[in-house]
N, C-alpha and C positions, 0 to 999 in steps of 0.2 A: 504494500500500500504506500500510496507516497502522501508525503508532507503535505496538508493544506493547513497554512496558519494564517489569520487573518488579524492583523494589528492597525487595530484604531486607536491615536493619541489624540486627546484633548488637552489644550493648554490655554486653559483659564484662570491663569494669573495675573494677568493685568504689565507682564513683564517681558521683555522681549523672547523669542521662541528658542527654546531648547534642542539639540541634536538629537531630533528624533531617527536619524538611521542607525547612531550607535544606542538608542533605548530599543526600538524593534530588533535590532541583535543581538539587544541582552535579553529579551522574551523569548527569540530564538532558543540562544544557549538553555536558559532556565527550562523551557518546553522539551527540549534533547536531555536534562537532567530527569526528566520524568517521566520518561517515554512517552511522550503526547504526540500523536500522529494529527490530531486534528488537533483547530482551537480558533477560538474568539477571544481575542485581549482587546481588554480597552483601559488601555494606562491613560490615568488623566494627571496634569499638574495643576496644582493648584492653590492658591493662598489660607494663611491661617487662618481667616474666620471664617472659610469656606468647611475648611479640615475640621475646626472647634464643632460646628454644626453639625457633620457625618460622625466625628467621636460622640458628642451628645448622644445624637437618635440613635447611633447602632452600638455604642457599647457603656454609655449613661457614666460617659467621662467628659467632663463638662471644659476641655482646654484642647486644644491643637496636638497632634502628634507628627511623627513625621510620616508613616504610611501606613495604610489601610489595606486589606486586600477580601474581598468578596467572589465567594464561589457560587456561581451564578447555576453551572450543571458540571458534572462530573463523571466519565467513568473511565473503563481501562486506559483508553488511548485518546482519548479526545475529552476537550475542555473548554469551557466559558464561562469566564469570568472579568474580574477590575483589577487595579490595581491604584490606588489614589495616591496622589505622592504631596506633602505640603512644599513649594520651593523656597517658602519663608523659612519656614525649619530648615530647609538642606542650604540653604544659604547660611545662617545663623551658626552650623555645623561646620559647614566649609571654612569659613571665617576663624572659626576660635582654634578648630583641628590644621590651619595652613594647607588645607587641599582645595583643587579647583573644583567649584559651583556641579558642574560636572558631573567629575565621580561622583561625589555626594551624590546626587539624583542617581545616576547608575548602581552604585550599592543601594536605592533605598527600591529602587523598581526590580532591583534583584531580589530581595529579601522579602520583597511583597511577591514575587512572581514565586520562589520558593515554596512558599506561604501554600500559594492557587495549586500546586504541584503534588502538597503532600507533605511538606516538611512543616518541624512544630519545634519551638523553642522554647516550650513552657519548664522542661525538665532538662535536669544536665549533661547525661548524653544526646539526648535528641538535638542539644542547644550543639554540643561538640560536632554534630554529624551535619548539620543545619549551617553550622560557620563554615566548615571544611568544603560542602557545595561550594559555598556564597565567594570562598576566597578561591577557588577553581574558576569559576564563572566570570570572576573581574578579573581573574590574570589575564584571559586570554582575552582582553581590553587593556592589559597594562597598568591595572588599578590595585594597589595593595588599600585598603581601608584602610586608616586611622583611627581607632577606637580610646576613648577613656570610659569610667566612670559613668557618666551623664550625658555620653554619647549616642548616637541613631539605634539603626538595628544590632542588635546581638545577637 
C-alpha cells in the first residue's frame, strides 16, 4: 500500500508564516514512526489566548500551553487528527533556551504528532521511549532540543 498523507497547516497567529515544508516533514517522519500509511494532519499555529481557550475547554487548565494534540480517528495504519502549536510559547522558549523560533515549533509539532501516533509521557519509561523518538525525528532536521526545568515538551 502506498503512503497517502494529507497535511493541512493553519497559521493563525497574527505573525509572519512559519516553514511549513520542514513542519509537513516532521509529520512525515512522526507518521513513519508509527507506521501510518494513511493520515489527515492538520497542524495549526497559533497564539496564546487562542491556546489559553483550547486548554480551558479540553483539559479545564485555565493558561496557555505550548501544544495540544487531538485524535480525531485512529487505527492500525491510518490516522486523523491536530496538532495545535502556541508560537507565543515557542517563541518565549526559543528566547530564554538561545534556539531559533524554528526548532522550537518543530520539537513542539513533533511531540504533538508523537502524541496522535501513540506515544505517552505520563510515566517514566514511556516518557524515556517518547524523548528517544522525538530526538531521532529532529536529528534528521538537525535539531538537538534544548531542554530545562520549565521547558516545552518532555
Amino acid at each position: 500500500m502506498s503512503r497517502t498523507i494529507r497535511v493541512r497547516i493553519a497559521q493563525e497567529h497574527g505573525g509572519p508564516p512559519h516553514d511549513e515544508t520542514r513542519l509537513r516533514a516532521a509529520v512525515g517522519r512522526a507518521l513513519a514512526e508509527g507506521d501510518i500509511e494513511r493520515a489527515d494532519i492538520s497542524p495549526a499555529l497559533i497564539d496564546d489566548p487562542a491556546m489559553q481557550v483550547l486548554n480551558r475547554r479540553w483539559l479545564e487548565h485555565d493558561y496557555p500551553t505550548d501544544v495540544l494534540s487531538f485524535v480525531l480517528e485512529h487505527d492500525e495504519s491510518s490516522l486523523e487528527g491536530e496538532v495545535i502549536v502556541s508560537v507565543d510559547t515557542a517563541r518565549r522558549q526559543a528566547e530564554r533556551l538561545g534556539v531559533p523560533l524554528e526548532d522550537e515549533l518543530l520539537l513542539y509539532v513533533v511531540h504533538g504528532m508523537l502524541h496522535l501516533v501513540g506515544y505517552d509521557d505520563h510515566e517514566p519509561l514511556d516518557r524515556a521511549a517518547m524523548q528517544a523518538c522525538q530526538l531521532k525525528v529532529l536529528a534528521d532536521f538537525g535539531v538537538i532540543p534544548r531542554y530545562d526545568s520549565e521547558s516545552g515538551p518532555a
